[in-house]
N, C-alpha and C positions, 0 to 999 in steps of 0.2 A: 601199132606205134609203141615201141616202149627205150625206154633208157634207164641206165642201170646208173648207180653213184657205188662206187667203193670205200666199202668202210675204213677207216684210217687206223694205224697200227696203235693199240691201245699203248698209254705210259703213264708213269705214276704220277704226273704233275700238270693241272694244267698247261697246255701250249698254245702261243697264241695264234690265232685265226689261220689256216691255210690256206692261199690263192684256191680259187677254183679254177679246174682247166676240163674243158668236156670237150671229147676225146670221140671223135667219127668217124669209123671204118667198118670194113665188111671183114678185113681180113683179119681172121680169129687168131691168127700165128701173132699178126703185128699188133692187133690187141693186146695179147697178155706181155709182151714186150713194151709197149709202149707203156702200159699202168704201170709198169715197174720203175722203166726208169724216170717215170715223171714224181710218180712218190717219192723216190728218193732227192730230187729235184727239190721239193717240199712244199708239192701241190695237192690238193686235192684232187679227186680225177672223178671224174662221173661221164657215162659212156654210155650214145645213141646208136642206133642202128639203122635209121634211115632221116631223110628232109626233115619228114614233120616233126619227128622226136627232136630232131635239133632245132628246130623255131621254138617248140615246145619249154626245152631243156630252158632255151637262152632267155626266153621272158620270163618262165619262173624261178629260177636258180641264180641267174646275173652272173654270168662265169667272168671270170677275169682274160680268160683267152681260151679261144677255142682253136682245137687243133680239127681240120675239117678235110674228108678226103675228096677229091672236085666230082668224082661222081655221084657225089650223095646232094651237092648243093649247084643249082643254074647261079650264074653272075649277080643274077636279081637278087637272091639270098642275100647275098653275102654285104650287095651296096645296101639293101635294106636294113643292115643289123641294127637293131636300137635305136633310134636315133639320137641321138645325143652324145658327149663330147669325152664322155667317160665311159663309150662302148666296147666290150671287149676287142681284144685285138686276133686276127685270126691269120690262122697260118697253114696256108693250103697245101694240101697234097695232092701232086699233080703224077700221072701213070705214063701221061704221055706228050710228046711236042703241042698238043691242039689242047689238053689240061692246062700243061704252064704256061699258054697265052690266054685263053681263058681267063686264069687265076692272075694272072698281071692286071688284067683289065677291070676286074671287080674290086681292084682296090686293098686284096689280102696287103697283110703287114707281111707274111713273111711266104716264099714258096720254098717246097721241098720236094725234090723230084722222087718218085717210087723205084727201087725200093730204097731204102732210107738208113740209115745209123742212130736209132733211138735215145743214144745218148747224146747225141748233139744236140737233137731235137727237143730231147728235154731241157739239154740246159737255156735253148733259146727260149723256149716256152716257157721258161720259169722270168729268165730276163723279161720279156716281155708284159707276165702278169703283175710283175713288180712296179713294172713302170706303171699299168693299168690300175691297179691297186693306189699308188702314187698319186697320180693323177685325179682318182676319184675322191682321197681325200681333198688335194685341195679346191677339186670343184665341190664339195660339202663343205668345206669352211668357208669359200665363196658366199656360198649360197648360206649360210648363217650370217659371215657379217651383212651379204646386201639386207636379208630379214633385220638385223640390226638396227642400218641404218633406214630403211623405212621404219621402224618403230620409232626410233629415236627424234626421224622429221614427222614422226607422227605427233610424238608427244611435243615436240619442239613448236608445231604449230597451233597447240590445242594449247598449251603454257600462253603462247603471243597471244589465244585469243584468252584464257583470260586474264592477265596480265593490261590487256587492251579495252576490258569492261567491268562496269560498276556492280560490284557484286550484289546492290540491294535491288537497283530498276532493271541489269543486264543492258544498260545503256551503253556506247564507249564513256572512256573516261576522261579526265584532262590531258595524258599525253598523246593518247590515241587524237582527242580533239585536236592537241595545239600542231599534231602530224598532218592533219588534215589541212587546218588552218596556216599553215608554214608552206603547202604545197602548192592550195588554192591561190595562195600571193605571189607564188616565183610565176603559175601559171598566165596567172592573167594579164591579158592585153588592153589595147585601148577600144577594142573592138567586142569586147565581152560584157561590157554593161559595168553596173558595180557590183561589189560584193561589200553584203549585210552583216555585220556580227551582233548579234540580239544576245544580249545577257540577259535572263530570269531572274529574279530572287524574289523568295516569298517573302512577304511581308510579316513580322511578329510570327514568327517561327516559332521562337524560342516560345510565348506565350502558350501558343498551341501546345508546344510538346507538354508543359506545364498541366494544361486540360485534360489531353488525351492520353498521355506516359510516352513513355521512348518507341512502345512500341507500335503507339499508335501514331505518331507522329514517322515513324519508319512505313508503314501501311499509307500514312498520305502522298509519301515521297516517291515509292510505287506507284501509286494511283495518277500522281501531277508526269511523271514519266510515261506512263503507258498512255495517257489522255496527248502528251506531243507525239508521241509515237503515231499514235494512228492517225492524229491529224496530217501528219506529213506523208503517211503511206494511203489515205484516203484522199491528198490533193487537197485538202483545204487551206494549206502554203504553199502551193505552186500558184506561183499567181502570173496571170499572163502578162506578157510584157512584149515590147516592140522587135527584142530580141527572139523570141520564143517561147518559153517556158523557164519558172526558176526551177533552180534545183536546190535541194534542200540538206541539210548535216544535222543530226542532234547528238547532245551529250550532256550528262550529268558531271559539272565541274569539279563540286564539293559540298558537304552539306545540302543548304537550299538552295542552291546557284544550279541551274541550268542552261547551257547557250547553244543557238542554233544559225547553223551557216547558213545565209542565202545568198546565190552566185546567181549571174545572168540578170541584174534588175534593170530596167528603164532608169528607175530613179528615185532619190531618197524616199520619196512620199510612200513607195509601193513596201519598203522596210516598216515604215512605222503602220501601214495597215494591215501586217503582218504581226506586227509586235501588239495591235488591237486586237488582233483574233488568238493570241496568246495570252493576253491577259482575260479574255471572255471566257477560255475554259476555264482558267484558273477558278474563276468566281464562280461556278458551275458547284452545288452542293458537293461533298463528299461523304460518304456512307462508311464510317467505321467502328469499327465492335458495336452494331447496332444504334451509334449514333449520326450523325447528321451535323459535319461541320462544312464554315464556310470559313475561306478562306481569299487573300489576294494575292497579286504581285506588282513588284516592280519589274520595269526593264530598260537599260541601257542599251542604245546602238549606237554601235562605231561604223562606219560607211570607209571600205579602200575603192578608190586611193585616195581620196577627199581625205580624211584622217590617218593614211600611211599606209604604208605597202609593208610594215614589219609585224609580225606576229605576238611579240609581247608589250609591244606599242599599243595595237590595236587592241587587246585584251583589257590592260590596263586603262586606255580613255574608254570603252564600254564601261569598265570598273565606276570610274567616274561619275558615269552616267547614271547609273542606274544608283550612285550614292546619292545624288543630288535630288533623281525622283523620289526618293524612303524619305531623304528630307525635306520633301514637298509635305509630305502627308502617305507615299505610298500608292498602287494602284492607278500610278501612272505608266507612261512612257517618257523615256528623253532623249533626246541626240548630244550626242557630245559634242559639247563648244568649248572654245578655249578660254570664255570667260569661267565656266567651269572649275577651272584648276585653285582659283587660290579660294574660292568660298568653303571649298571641299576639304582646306588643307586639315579638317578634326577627324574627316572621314580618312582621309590617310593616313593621320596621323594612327587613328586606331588601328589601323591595318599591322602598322610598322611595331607597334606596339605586341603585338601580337608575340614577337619573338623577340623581342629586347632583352627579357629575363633571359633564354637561351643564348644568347650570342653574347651574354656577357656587357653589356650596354649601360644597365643599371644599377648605381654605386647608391654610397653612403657618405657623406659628409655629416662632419660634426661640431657644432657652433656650443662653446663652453656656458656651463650655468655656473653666475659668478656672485658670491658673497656679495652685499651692498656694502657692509660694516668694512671687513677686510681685503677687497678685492681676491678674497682665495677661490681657486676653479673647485665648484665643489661635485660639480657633474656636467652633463654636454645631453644637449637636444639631435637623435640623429635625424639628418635632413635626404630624403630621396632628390637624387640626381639621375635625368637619365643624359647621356653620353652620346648623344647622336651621331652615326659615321660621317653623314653629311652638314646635318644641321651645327653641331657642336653640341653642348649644354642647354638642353631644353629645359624653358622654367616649370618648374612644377604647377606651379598656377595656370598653366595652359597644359600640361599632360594627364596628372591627374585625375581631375572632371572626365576626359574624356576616357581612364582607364573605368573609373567611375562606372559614368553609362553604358558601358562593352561589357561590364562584367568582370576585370579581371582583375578587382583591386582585393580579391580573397588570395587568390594568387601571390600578386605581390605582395600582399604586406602578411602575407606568412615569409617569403623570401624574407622581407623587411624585419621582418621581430627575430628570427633565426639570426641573422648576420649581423645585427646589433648586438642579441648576446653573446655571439660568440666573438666579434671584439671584444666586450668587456672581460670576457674569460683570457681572452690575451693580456691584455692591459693589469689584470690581477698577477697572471702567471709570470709576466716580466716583474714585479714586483711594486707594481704601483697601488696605493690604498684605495680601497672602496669608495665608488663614485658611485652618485646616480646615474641613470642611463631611462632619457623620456623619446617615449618613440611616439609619434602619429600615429594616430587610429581610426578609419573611416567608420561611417556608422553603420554602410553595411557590412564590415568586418562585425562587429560585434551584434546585428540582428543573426549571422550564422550560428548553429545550433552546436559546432564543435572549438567554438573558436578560445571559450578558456582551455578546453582540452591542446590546442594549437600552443596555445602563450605556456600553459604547463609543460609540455613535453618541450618546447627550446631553454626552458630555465632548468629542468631534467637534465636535460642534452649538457649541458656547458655547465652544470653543475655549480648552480648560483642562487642565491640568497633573494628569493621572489621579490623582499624589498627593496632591492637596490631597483628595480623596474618600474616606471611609473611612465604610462596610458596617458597621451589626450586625446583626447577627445572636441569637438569644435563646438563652441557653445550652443550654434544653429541645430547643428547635429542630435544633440542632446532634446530641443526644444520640440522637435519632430517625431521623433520616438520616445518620448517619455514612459508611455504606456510599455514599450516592447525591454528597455534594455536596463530595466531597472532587475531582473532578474540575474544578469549577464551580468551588473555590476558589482552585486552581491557575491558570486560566485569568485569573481575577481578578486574580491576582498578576503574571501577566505581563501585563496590561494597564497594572499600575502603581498599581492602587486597593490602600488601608489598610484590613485586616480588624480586626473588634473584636467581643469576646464582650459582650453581654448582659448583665445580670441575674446575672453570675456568682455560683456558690456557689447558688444554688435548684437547681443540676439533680439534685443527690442521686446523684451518679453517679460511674466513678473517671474521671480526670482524663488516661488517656491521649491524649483529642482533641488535649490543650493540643499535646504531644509532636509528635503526625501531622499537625499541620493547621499552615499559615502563617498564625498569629495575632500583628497586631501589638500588640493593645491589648487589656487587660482593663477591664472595667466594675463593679466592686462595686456588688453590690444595694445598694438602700436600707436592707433590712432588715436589713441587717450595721452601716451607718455609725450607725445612729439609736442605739445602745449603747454606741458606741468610747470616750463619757467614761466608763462605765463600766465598771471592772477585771473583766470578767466571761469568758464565753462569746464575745459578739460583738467583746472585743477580742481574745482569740485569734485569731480566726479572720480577722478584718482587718487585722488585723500577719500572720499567715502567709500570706493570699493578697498585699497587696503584695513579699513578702520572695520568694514563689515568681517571681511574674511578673517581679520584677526580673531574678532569676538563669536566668529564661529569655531573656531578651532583650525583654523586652515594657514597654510605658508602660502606666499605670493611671489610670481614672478613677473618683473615687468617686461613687454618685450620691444626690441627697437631700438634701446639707448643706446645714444650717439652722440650726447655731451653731458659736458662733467655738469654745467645745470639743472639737466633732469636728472642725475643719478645725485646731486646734491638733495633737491627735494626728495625723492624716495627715501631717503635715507634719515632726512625729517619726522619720515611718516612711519617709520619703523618698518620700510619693505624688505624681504628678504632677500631676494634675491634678484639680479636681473641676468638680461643678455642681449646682445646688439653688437653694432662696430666698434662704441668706445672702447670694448675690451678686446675682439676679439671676431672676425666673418666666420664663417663655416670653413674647417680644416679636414686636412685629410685626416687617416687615424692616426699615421707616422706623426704630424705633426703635433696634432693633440696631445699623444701619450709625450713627445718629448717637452713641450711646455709642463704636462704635468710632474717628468721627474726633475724637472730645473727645479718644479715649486715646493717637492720633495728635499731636493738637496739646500734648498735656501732656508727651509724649516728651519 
């Protein structure tokens, strides 16, 4: 067996790639004929001399077209070639009438009868390798984009899955859930039993994380995940039922919220003694960084269709649920009932609260602090407002406390102390004189360990005179942390900001803070001034808190006035200053600043 390839005619420049064409005959004349004229063609030529060398030639070398003479190859050859779609193409050489049927039957691309004219033959040969040539590229670029696109659905489904889980427990996540939970509702019949949405949440989370750090509070959250995991892949929530067997969903929602699907129930009971063997792991020690915590939960269940066949219906009255058992005490279960909705309305409120700051909800109103003597505006109280889409104007006396308890009044009342100086920085820059500017202060704003750094950097920012800014503080406030924020007030004081009590006179307490603490200003409740026209109780007691504050060194503002009576006696008593209706409700800023430059222009 052997075959020969012909070397190609040396030139001084790279050329690109030449067709391969292998070239099968016996006859040594039309041999060196045919290599000629197929090189000039602009093919490569390499030449067998029997069958095998040409099976040979074609599996190792991959010709682009074989020129083949029919007594070297049986039919089988030739249908055998390659298999595949980018095989060369061949083109038979046939001696005799019983060759060129032969060679028709096996399929050749092309026949040429013996003897022949070489340069034909080359030029088809060359045609031919071109198009095989042709051809093979585009089944290699095929064959890349399909590798393409299985990568691409490779990674496209490896993104979805995780895209689809909770990257701390590898639980699904809430959209994966709520896909699930949107499905399970379009699916179900009246013949399927009910479907269970159990919501989780631990109880004093936040506490925990407090004990054990972030990270180890991240290690319980694993631990509370992997503990429902295996109960539901161990059967300890499949619970039998009339219908069958349930079947079960978990997912970690957010934070400490966890909820799990159960379809196929008999009936409500069989949800909440599910949501009892959810709460038993729960209480189950936990082992982290060598310690040993315990821990609880609460859970809400919403029951479809009993509570609705909609997806964030049914999410939301579980919400409910499980708010109502945290404020049992926790370490309950509960079913959502409709009387539910308005006990809860603090617990939603907190929710909504959540993003109020973001979406732009919560303003600033401004009620004017006004001379007694002259009725001159000599500075403005700002007041939070929040803006409800649905509710309208929620009073702060009901939102508050509950930003309060959630946590997020460091939050706000940095928004709050930011946005008030930077009105007053308007208010300057339009041209109006230096006013005071008293903001609300909760007390845990000021047990936070950066919070004068907070109030410095917005008097920084807006580029303003620390003492045009004066802090209250609510007397209760004060009376409760005495110990903690007498340092905090000190710091304040050398910043250069004006303190001021509150609500004075509600705290029921004795009076030494006044003493210890650098207080510039007193604030008489309301509930003192609304009596001062009467010779009573509350005019005692607002003639001796002016009479005190003065001989401390302190200014006083009363607050509440709403007739010329009580702002008559104030003014007896040498008060300085007040604020209420009689002068003036809480304004916007526009209107504020233009009251002030009317009182500017009437100077």
């Amino acid at each position: 067996m052997t075959y020969l390839r012909s070397e190609p005619t040396p030139v001084a420049t790279p050329q690109p790639r030449r067709p391969l064409a292998l070239l099968a005959t016996r006859d040594r004349e039309s041999l060196k004929w045919a290599t000629r004229w197929l090189q000039r063609a602009g093919l490569e030529v390499m030449v067998a001399s029997d069958a095998t060398a040409v099976a040979a030639a074609a599996l190792c070398d991959d010709p682009a077209v074989v020129i083949l003479e029919a007594a070297l190859a049986a039919p089988s050859l030739v249908r055998a070639w390659p298999p595949r779609p980018s095989a060369a193409a061949v083109i038979m050489l046939a001696g005799s009438a019983v060759n060129i049927e032969q060679a028709l039957e096996s399929g050749a691309a092309d026949v040429v009868p013996l003897p022949c004219d070489w340069r034909i033959v080359a030029r088809r040969a060359a045609t031919l390798a071109r198009a095989v040539e042709q051809r093979r590229e585009i089944d290699a670029l095929r064959d890349e984009l399909q590798a393409a696109r299985a990568a691409a659905d490779d990674a496209r489904r490896e993104l979805e899955s995780l895209l689809a889980r909770d990257p701390l427990t590898a639980l699904p996540n809430r959209q994966r859930f709520e896909s699930v939970l949107e499905r399970s509702l379009r699916a179900l019949s009246p013949n399927d039993g009910k479907l269970a949405l159990l919501l989780l949440d631990l109880d004093r989370f936040k506490a925990l994380n407090e004990v054990a750090g972030r990270q180890g509070g991240s290690e319980v959250l694993r631990q509370v995940g992997s503990r429902l995991q295996h109960a539901l892949q161990n059967g300890s929530l499949a619970l039998p039922s009339l219908l069958g067997v349930t079947t079960a969903a978990l997912a970690r929602m957010s934070g400490d919220e966890f909820t799990i699907l159960l379809s196929g129930l008999s009936d409500r009971q069989q949800a909440l003694t599910a949501a009892e063997r959810l709460l038993q792991l729960v209480r189950e020690p936990f082992a982290v960084h060598g310690r040993e915590l315990l821990l609880s939960a609460s859970v809400g269940i919403a029951v479809a269709p009993d509570d609705g066949l909609e997806a964030g219906l049914l999410l939301q009255r579980a919400e409910l649920a499980v708010a109502w058992a945290k404020h049992r005490g926790g370490g309950i279960a509960r079913f959502y009932a409709c009387d539910l909705e308005r006990p809860l309305a603090a617990a939603e409120m907190e929710q909504e609260l959540h993003g109020a700051l973001e979406r732009g909800e919560l303003r600033l109103a401004y009620q004017p602090l006004v001379e007694v003597a002259g009725r001159r505006i000599v500075g403005s109280e700002a007041l939070l407002r929040w803006q409800h889409p649905r509710l309208g104007v929620v009073p702060p006396d009901d939102f508050i406390p509950v930003a309060e308890e959630a946590g997020l009044m460091g939050t706000i009342g940095e928004w709050v102390i930011d946005a008030a100086c930077l009105q007053l920085r308007r208010w300057l820059d339009g041209g109006l004189p230096p006013q005071r500017l008293a903001i609300n202060v909760a007390v845990s704003q000021l047990l936070r360990g950066d919070f004068t750094a907070v109030v410095a950097a917005a008097v920084g920012r807006h580029h303003l005179d620390a003492s045009l800014l004066e802090l209250e503080i609510s007397e209760r406030g004060i009376l409760q942390e005495q110990g903690e924020i007498g340092a905090t007030f000190a710091r304040l004081k050398q910043l250069g900001v004006r303190l001021s009590v509150d609500d004075f006179g509600t705290g029921h307490s004795a009076l030494d803070y006044l003493r210890r603490f650098p207080i510039d200003v007193l604030k008489i409740d309301r509930s003192y001034v609304t009596g001062v026209e009467r010779d009573g109780s509350d005019t005692i007691m607002a003639s001796a808190m002016v009479a005190m504050a003065q001989r401390l060194g302190m200014s006083v503002v009363a607050e509440g006035v709403e007739e010329e009576g009580q702002l008559r006696r104030l003014r007896e008593w040498g008060c300085d200053t007040f604020q209420g209706f009689l002068f003036s409700p809480p304004l916007s800023a526009d209107e504020l600043g233009g009251l002030l430059q009317a009182q500017e222009e009437c100077a």
